[in-house]
C-alpha positions as CSV (number, residue, x, y, z in Angstrom):
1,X,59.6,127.2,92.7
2,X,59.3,123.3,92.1
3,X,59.1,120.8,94.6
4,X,59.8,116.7,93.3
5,X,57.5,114.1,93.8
6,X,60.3,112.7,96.1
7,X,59.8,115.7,98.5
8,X,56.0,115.3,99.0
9,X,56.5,111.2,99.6
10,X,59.3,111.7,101.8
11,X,57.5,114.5,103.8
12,X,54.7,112.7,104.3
13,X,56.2,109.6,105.4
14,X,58.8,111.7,107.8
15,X,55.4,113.4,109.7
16,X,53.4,110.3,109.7
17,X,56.3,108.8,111.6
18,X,56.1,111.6,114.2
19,X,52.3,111.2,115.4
20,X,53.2,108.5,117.7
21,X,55.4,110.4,119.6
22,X,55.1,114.0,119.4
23,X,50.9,113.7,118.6
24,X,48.7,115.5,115.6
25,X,49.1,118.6,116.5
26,X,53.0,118.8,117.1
27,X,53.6,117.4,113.5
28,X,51.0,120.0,112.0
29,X,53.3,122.6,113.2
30,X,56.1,121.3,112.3
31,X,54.5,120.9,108.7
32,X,53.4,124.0,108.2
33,X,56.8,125.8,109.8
34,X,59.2,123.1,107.0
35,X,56.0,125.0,104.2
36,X,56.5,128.5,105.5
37,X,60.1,128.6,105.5
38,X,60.4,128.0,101.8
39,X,57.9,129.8,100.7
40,X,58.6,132.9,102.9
41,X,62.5,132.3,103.4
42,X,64.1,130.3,101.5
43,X,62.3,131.5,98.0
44,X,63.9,135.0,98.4
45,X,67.2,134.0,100.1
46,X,68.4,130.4,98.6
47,X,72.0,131.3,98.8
48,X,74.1,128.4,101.0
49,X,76.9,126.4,100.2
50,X,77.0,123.1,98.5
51,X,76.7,120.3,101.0
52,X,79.6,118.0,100.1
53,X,77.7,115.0,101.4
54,X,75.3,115.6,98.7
55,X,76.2,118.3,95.8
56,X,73.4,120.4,96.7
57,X,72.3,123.2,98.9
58,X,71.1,121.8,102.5
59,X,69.3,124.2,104.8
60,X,68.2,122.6,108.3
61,X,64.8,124.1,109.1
62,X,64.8,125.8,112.5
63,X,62.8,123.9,115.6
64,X,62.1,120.7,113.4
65,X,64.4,117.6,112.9
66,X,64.2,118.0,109.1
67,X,67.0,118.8,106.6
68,X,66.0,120.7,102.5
69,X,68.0,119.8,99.8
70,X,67.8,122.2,97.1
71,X,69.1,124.2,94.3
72,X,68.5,127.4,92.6
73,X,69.6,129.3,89.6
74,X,68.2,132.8,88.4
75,X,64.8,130.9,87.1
76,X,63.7,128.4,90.2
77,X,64.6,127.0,93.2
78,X,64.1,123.2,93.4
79,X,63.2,121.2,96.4
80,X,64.7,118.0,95.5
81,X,64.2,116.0,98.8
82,X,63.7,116.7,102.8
83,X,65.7,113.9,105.1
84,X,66.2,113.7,109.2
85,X,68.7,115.8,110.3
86,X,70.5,112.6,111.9
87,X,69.9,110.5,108.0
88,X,73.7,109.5,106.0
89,X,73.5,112.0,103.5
90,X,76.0,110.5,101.6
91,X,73.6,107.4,101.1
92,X,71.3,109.5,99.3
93,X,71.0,108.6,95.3
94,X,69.4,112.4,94.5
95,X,69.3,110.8,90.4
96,X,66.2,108.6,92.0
97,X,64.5,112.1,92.8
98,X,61.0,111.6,90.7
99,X,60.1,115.1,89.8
């Protein structure tokens, strides 16, 4: 499994934004569930359609706001980036992912 630079920064900045609102201990949930998911889920089962929006896999994580885009193949699975549920997909530039 490899996760880009892109993910971690984009992460971060999504749950920072959420400790106004929601508080610490809301976003720490939500952090570890988006974690658990791919480690525990999505690692074994990566199989989805390609998003048109993007030309990737999407897979909306369950009781967060927070959208994976991915791919796999037979060696990896690849986090490329995590966006808002509600964010233009088709805005996103995934050749700018750093990895």
């Amino acid at each position: 499994m490899r996760y880009s630079h892109s993910f971690f920064e984009e992460f971060a900045t999504l749950l920072e934004q959420g400790v106004a609102s929601f508080g610490p201990a809301v976003v720490a949930e939500k952090r570890d569930r988006v974690l658990r998911m791919i480690t525990e889920h999505l690692a074994y089962f990566p199989v989805r359609p390609i998003d048109p929006d993007v030309g990737k896999c999407t897979y909306p994580v369950t009781t967060t706001p927070f959208v994976l885009i991915y791919d796999y193949d037979d060696a990896e699975l690849r986090i490329y980036l995590i966006v808002h549920g509600r964010a233009d997909r088709t805005a996103l530039d995934l050749s700018k992912v750093r990895w």
